[in-house]
C-alpha positions in Angstrom: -52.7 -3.2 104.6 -53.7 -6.3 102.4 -51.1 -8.3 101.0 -51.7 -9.8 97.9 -49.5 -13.6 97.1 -48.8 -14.4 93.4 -48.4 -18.3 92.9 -47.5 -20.0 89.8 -50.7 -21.9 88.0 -50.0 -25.5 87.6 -50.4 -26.8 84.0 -54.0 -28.3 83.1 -55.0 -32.3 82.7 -55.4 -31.0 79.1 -51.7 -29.6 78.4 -50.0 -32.9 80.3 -52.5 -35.0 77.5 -51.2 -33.0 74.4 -47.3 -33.2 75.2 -47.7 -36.6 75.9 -49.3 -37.6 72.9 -46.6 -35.8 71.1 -43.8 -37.5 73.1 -45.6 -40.5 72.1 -45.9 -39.4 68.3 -42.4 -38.5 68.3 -41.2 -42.0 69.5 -43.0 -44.0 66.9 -41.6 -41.3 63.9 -38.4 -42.3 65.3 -39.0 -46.5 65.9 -40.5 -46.6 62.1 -37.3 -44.4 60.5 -35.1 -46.8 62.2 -37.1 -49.9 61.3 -37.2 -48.4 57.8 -33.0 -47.6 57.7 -32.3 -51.2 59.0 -34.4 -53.1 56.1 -32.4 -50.8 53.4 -29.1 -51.8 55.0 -30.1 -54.9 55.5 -32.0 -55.3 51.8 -28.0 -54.0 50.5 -26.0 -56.4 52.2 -27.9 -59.3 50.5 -27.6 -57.3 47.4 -24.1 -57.1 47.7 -23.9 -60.4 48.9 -25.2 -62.2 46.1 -23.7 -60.0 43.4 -20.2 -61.3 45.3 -21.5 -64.8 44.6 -22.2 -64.6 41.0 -19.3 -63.2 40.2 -17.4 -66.0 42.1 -19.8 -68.7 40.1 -18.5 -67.1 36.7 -15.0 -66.8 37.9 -15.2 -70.3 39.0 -16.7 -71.5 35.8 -13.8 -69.7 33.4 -10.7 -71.3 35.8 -12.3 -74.7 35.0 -12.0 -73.9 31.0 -8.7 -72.4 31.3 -7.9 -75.5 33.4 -8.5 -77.5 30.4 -5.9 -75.3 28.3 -3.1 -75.5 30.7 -3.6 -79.2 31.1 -3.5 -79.9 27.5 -0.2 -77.4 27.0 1.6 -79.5 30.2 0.5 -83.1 28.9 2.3 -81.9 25.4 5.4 -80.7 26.7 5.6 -83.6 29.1 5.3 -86.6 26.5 5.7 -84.8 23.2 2.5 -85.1 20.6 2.6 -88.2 18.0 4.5 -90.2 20.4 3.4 -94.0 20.9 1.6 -95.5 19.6 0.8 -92.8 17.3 3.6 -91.6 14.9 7.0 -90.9 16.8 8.2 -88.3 14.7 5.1 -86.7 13.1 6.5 -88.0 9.8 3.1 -89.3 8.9 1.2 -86.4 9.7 0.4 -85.6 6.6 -3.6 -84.7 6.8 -4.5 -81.8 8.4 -2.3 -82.3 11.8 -4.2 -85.5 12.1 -1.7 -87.1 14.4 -1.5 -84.0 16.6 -4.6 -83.3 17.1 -5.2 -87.4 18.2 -2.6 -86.7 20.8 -3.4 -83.6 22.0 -7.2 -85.1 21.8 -6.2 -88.2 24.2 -4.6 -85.7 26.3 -8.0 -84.1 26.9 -9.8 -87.0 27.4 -8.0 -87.9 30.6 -9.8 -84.9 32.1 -13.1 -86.6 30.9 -15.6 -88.6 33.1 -15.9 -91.8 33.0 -17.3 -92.9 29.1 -18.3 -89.4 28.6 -16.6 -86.6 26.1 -16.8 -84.0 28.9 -15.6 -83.3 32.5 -18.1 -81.8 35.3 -16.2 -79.6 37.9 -18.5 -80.2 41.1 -18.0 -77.8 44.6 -20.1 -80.4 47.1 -19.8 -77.4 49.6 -22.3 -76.1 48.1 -24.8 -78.3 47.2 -25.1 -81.2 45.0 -26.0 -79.2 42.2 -23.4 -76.5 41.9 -21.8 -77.7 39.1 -20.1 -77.1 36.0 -19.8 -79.1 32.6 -16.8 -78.4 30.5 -15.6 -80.0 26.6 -12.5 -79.6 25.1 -11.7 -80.5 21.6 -8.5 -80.0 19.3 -8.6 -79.7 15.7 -6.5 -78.3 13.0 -6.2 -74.8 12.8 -8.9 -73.7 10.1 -6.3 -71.3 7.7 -4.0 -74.6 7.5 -4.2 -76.5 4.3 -5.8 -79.8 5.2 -3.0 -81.8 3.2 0.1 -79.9 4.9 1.2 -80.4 8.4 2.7 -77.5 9.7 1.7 -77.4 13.3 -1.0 -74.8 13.9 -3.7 -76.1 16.3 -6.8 -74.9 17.4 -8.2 -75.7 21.1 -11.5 -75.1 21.8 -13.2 -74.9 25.5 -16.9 -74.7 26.0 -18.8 -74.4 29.1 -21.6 -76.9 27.9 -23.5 -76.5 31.1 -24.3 -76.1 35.0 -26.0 -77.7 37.3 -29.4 -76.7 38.6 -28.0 -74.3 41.4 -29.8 -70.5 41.4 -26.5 -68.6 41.2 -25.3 -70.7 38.3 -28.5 -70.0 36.3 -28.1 -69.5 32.3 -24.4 -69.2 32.9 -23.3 -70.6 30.1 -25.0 -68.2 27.8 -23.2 -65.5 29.7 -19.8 -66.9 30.1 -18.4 -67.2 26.4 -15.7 -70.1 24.9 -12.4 -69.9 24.4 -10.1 -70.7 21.3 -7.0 -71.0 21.9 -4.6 -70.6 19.0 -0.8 -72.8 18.7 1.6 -73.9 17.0 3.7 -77.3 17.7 6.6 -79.4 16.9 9.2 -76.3 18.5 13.0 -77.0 19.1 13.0 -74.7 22.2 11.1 -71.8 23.8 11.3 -69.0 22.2 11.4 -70.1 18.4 8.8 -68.4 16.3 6.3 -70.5 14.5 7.0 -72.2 11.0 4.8 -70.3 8.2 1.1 -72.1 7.6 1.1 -74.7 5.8 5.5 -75.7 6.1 6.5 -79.3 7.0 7.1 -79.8 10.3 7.8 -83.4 11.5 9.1 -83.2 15.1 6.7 -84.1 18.1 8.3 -81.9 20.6 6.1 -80.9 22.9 6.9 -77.0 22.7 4.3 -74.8 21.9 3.8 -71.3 21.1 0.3 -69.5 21.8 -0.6 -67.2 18.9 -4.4 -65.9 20.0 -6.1 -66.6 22.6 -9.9 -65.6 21.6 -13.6 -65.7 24.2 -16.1 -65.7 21.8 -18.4 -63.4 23.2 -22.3 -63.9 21.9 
């Protein structure tokens, strides 16, 4: 009797080829999808990144304007407006809040650069050219009659310019003033304002804010 053996054929050269060209195949699909997931998250992080920086740039430039404001409001109720060597009781104020706004005008100007009508708010931690260049002026509130003196003040801020620094590009035309609408010559917190266009004499130092306005272009 013959016997007859049944062995297993071993795969061909060709076979072993094919699957390792697809192993192959498969290994780059894989290398460029991960190549091509890391530039996304990396191309979102610097997104993200510099849309965090902007927005601290225009945050930084609208504290330096309202600095302006609250130095002007704590100067007045410090040393009072129309005091020396201006008018000490205001009694002369006769033209349009004149001697207010001088005081409240000087006030400002101690914020001011040297000889200059403006103050630039520099970060030297980043660069000699992050910058910011803010005026401040004071002049009688424009509903007032310009022969009565009844208090009403308007403070303006402007953010006049930056420095040449990338993320502070064109800020100023996206970052709008402020007017800030008050009243002087109070008794105490609390008191309302006198009408526009009453006498009021005193140079207390006491304000009240009656609008407070960012002029949006």
């Amino acid at each position: 009797m013959r016997r007859f053996s049944i062995s297993a054929k071993s795969p061909t050269p060709m076979a072993g080829e094919q699957r390792g060209t697809t192993v192959i195949a498969l290994m780059v699909v894989m290398f460029l999808s991960m190549l091509l997931a890391t530039g996304l998250i990396s191309h979102q992080a610097v997104a993200e990144s510099r849309a965090v920086d902007q927005s601290l740039a225009k945050a930084r430039g609208y504290w330096a304007m309202v600095g302006h404001l609250n130095y002007l409001l704590s100067r007045t109720r410090q040393e009072g407006f129309c005091g020396p060597p201006l008018d000490s009781d205001c009694s002369s104020d006769d033209n349009g809040g004149s001697a207010r706004v001088e005081s409240a005008t000087n006030y400002l100007g101690e914020l001011n650069d040297a000889a200059s009508t403006f103050r630039s708010w520099r970060y030297s931690g980043m660069g000699s050219q992050y910058n910011y260049t803010v005026s401040a002026t004071v002049s009688n509130y424009s509903e007032s009659n310009l022969t009565s003196n009844d208090g009403h003040l308007l403070a303006s801020i402007d953010l006049q310019g930056t420095g040449n620094h990338p993320l502070l590009q064109n800020l100023e035309q996206r970052l709008a003033d402020i007017q800030l609408h008050f009243c002087a010559g109070l008794t105490s917190f609390g008191d309302e304002c006198g009408a526009i266009n009453d006498e009021v004499t005193s140079n207390s130092g006491v304000v009240r804010l009656l609008s407070w306005q960012r002029l949006f272009l």
